[in-house]
N, C-alpha and C positions, 0 to 999 in steps of 0.2 A: 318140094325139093328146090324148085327157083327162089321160093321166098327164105328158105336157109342157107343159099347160096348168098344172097343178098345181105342177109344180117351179119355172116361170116365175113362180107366186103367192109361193112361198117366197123365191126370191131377191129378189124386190123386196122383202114383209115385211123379211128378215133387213137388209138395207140400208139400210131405214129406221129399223128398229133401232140400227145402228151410229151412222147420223147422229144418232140419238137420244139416245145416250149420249156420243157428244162431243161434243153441246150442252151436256148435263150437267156432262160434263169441263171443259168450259172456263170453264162459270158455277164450279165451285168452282174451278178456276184465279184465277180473277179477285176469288173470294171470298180465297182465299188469300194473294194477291197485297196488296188490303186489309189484312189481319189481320200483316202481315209491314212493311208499312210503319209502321203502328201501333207497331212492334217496329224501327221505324230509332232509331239515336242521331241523326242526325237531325232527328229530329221535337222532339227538347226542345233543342234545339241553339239558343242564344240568338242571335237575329236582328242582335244589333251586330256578332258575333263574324264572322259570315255575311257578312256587308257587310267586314269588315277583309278576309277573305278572298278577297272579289270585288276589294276595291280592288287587293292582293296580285296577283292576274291582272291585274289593266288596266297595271300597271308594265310587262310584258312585251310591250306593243303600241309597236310600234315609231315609227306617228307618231302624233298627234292626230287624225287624218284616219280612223285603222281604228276607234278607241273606241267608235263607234257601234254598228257590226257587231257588235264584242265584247262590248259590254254586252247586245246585245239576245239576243245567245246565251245568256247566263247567266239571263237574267228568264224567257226561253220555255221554262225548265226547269219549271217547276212554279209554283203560286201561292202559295207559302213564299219560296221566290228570289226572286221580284217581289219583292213583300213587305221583305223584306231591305235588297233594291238599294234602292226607293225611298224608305227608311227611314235611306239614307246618303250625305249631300248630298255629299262628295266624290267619288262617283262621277260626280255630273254638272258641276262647276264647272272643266272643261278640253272644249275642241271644238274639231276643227278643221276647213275647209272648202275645196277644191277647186276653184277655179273653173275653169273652161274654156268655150269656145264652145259655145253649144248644151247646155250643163248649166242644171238646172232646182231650185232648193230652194226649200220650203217653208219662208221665214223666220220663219212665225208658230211652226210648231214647233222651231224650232231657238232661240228665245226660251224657248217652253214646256223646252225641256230643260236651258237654263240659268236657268232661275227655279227647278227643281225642288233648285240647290246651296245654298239657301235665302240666308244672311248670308255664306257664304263667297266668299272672295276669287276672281274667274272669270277662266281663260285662254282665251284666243281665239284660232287661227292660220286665218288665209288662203294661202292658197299658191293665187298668180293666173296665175305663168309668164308663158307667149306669151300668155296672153289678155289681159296687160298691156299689150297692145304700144303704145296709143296709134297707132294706126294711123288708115287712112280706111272699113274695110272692117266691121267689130264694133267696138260700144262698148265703153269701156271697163269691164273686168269690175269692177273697186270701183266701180264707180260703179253697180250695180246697185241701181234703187230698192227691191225688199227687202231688202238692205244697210242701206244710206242710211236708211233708216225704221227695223231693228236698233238701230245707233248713235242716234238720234233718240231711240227710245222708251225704248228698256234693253229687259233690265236690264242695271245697273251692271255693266262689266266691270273688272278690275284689270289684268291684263298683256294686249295684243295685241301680236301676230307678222305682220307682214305680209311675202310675198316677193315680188316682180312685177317684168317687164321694163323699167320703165319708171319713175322719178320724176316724170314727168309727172303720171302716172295717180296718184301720191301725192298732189300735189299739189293734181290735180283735187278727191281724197275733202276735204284740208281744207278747201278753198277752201270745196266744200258743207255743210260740217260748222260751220262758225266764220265768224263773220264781226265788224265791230267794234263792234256793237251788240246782237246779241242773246247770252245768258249762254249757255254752256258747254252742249251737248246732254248726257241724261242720259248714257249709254255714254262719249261723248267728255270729257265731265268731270269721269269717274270714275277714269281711267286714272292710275295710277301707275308701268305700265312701259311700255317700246314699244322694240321690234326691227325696223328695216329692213333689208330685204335686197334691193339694184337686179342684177338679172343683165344686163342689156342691156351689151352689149360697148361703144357707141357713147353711150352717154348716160353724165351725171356723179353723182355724189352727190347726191338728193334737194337741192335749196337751195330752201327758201323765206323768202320775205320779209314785207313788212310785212301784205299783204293776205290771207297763208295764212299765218299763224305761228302754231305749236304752243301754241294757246292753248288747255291744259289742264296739271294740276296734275302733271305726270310727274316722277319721283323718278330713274327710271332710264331710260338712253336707248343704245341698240344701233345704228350704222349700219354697215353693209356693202356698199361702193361696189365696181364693175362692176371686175373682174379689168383689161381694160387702160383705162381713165378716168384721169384724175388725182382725187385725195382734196378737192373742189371745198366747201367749208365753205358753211354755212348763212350769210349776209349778215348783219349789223347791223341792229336795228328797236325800234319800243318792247318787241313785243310777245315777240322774241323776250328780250330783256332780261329780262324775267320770266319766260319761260318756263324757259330755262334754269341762271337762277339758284334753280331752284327742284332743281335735277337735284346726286344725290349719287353715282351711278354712271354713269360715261359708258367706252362701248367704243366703239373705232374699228377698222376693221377695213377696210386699203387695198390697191390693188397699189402695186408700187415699182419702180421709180422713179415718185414720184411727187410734186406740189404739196404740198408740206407746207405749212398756213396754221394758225395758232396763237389767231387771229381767235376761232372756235367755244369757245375756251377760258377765254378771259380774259372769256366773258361765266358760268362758271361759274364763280361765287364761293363757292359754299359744295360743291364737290366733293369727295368724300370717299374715293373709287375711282375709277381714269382706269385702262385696259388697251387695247394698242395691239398690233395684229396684224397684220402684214406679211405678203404673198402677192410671187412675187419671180421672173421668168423671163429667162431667160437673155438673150437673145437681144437684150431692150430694153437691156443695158448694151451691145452694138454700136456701137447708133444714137445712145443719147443721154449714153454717154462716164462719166467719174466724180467730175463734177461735183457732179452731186448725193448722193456718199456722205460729203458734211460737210453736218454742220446747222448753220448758221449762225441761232440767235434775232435778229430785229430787233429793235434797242431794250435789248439786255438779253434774260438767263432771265427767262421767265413765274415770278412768284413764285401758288402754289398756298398759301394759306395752312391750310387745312383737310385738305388730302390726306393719309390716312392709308395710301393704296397702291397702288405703281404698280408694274403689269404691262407688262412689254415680251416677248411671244411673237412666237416664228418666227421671230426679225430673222435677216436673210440674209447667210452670213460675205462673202460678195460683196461684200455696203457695206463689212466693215470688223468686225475682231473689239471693237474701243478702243470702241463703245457713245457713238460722238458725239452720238447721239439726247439722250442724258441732259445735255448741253448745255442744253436749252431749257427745263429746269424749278428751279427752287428750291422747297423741300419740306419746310417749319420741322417738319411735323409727323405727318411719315413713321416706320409704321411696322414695311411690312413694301414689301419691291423680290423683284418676281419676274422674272427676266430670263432668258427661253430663246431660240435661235437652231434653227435649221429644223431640225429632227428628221430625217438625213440620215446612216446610217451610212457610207456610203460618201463622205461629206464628210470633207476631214482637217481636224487640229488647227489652230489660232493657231501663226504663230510665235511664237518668244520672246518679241521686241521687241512684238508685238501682244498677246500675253496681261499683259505688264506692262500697257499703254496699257487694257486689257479692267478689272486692278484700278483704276488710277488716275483711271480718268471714275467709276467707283461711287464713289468714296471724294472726289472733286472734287465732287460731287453732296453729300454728306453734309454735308463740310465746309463747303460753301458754304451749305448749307440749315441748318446748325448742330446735327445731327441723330444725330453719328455717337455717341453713347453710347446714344442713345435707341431705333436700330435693331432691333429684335425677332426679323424673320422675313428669312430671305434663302432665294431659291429660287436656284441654278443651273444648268439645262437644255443638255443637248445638246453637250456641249465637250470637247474635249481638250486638257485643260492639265497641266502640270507640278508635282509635289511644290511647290520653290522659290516658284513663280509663284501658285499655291492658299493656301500659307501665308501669304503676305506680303499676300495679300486680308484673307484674317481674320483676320491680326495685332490690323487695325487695323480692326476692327468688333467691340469690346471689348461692345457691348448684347447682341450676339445671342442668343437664347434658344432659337429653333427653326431650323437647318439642311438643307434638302432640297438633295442633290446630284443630281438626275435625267439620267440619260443621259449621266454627267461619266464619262470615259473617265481613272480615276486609277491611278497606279499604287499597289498596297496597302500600297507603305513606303513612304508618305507617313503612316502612322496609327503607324508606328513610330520617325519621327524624334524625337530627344530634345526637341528646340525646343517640338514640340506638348506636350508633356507636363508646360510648365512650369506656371503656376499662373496666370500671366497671360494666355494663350493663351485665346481662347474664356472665359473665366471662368462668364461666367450661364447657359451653355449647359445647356436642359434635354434640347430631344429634339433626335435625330440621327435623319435619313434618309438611305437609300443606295438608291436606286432604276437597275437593271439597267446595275452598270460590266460593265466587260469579262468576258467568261469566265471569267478564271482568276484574278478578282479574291480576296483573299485577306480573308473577315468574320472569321477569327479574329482578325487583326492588329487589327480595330476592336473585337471584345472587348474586349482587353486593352487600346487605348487609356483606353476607356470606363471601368473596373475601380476607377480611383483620382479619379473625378469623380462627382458628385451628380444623376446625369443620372436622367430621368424616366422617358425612354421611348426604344429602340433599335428601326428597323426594316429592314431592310436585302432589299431584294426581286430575289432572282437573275434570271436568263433561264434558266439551265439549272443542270442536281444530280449532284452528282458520288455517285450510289447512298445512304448514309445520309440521313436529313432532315439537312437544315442546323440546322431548330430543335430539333431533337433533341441536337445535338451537346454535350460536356460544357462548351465556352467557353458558352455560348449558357444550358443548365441554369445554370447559375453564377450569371450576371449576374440571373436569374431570383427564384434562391434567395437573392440580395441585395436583394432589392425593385425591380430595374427592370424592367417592361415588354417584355422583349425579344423580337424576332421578326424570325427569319431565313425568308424562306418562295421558293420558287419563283413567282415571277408571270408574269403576261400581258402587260404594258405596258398594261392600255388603265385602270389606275387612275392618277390622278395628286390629287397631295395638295392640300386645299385647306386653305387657313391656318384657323384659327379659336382659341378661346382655348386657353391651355394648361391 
């Protein structure tokens, strides 16, 4: 009994022992651990460079709405991160906010986060959905007085994004925001962009009039009216007279068939970018016939004396491949026309007679605007046109300088006809784009076009590779090893070229 007394004393000793020693262990663990971070590259790692790199992460958040989450993940790493983060006001001058029924924010802090992008320009998105509904049952969510008080107090924002069910509930926020006597609140004052977005199936295009008119200094203005609404313009007032004459980029963004009203336009006078987006279902040309696939201007084309570029995306070949739309503008001082039609492989081509009528409205547009030498940039998306019917476009837009053919379905001896290759053909032509023809589209034959012209920059982006790189090949080396720019590459579709200078 004493001698299991005794063994019983040892085994606890020795146990206390062991815990004794991996107490030890884990203090020089931890001492270790110290002595090794000391020894990060890291540690002398300049704090702006840290900040490019968080900013580098925030791109890959998909909306405004997650940035929170994700910034706050990167700052709880350690008190260096912090540090970093809030040493780089671009990470906080973009927020976006969620409303819904029964959601709750703290708008003192959502101030404090955008005060922290110190002088930098702030973007703002609301995304209100159903909770816009203007209903009888919950207020309307913009119209939240921590909201309302945001906009009131500041800070300054620059671009806001607003989506919501309801132009009512738009209407509501200016109505509280502005009025015709007190000056501009600070947030609403400051505003130089604004994006509407109305979902409601049964309601129209945001319209406000004399008593809620956009009475702040906005440059740039976004609406997007409810899939089936008609495209219902903003009324006549003093105030919008000023407001939108103060506007240099305007997008509209409708379904079709729709009220086309030209009213909204002719109050911008000094417009400098106008882009027009068509949404287009089948089903409405039944009921309401094909009447409305000519555009008739009343009075005459709107004369746009300032436009330097008009965008017509998605138009639907259902209206009409001839581009009647361009009817309704004159454009002394257009420089670049982008015009794409519903991105729709399984769509067919223009007829003949229709792809003529497709060059002849761009070129009626030009001529009538006085404009056709001065033309620069020409985008053509999403078509199936003809050798014949391609060239005789750009015969006769002798300015152009920058060419993107996007989703143009051509066949590759059209870049081998002799006619192209004269000298008057395209002349100032710098860069050439070929973005994703058909399969078996042939880039060598645009090599070789290219070979005997002064051209800048070649790009031509497949859908699929026939085993060697394309940019590899020796046409492609060539144009290279002559000082042009060249590049043939396999793409995605989901790039698309934006104009800018050459």
């Amino acid at each position: 009994m004493r001698l299991f007394k005794l063994q019983a004393m040892g085994v606890a000793s020795v146990k206390g022992e062991i815990e004794a020693r991996l107490a030890g262990i884990h203090k020089l663990e931890l001492e270790i651990g110290r002595y090794r971070a000391l020894l990060s590259p890291l540690r002398g790692f300049p704090l702006e460079i840290l900040g490019e790199v968080f900013a580098n992460v925030l791109t890959c958040v998909d909306t405004p709405q997650e940035i929170p989450k994700a910034l706050t993940a990167l700052i709880l790493v350690c008190k260096t991160w912090q540090t970093a983060a809030l040493e780089t006001p671009r990470l906080w001058n973009t927020l976006g906010l969620t409303l819904r029924h029964g959601s709750h924010f703290d708008f003192a802090k959502v101030r404090k986060w955008l005060s922290k992008s110190g002088t930098l320009p702030r973007f703002f998105t609301i995304d209100a959905g159903m909770a816009c509904c203007n209903h009888f049952f919950f207020p309307c969510a913009l119209l939240t007085p921590g909201l309302l008080d945001l906009f009131k107090v500041g800070p300054p924002i620059h671009r806001l994004i607003i989506n919501s069910f309801s132009n009512g509930c738009f209407q509501g926020l200016v109505q509280a925001l502005t009025s015709s006597t007190d000056p501009p609140t600070q947030s609403w004052g400051s505003l130089n962009s604004i994006e509407i977005t109305v979902e409601g199936f049964e309601l129209p295009l945001p319209s406000l009039r004399d008593d809620a008119a956009l009475k702040f200094p906005v440059t740039t203005l976004n609406l997007s009216s409810p899939l089936s609404s008609p495209a219902r313009l903003p009324g006549k007032g003093t105030y919008f007279q000023c407001s939108f004459a103060n506007l240099a980029t305007l997008t509209l963004a409708f379904a079709w068939p729709a009220t086309w009203d030209t009213g909204i336009l002719r109050l911008c006078t000094n417009l400098h970018t106008l882009s027009v987006k068509m949404e287009f279902e089948d089903w409405w040309m039944d009921d309401r016939g094909d009447e409305l696939a000519i555009f008739r201007p009343k009075g005459g084309p709107l004369t746009l004396p300032h436009l330097r570029t008009l965008r017509i995306n998605e138009f639907p070949p259902k209206i009409g491949w001839d581009l009647t739309i361009l009817r309704l503008f004159t454009t002394p001082a257009l420089v670049e026309l982008d015009v794409g039609f519903v991105d729709n492989s399984d769509s067919v081509g223009a007829a003949g007679e229709e792809r003529q009528k497709f060059g002849e409205e761009i070129l009626s547009l030009l001529q009538r605007s006085q404009c056709v030498t001065t033309l620069a940039h020409l985008r053509i998306a999403s078509l199936t046109i003809g050798t014949h019917s391609l060239e005789s476009i750009l015969r006769n837009l002798p300015g152009v300088k920058h060419l993107v053919l996007d989703c143009v379905t051509l066949d590759s001896a059209f870049f081998q006809r002799e006619a192209i290759h004269e000298a008057d053909f395209l002349p100032q032509l710098q860069v050439l784009e070929i973005l994703y023809p058909h399969d078996d589209f042939g880039y060598h034959s645009v090599c070789e076009f290219i070979t005997s012209r002064p051209l800048q920059r070649l790009r031509v982006e497949l859908s699929s590779d026939w085993g060697k790189s394309p940019n590899e090949t020796d046409s492609v080396v060539y144009l290279r090893n002559k000082g042009i720019d060249a590049q043939v590459v396999v793409g995605t579709k989901k790039s698309r070229t934006i104009f800018g200078s050459l």
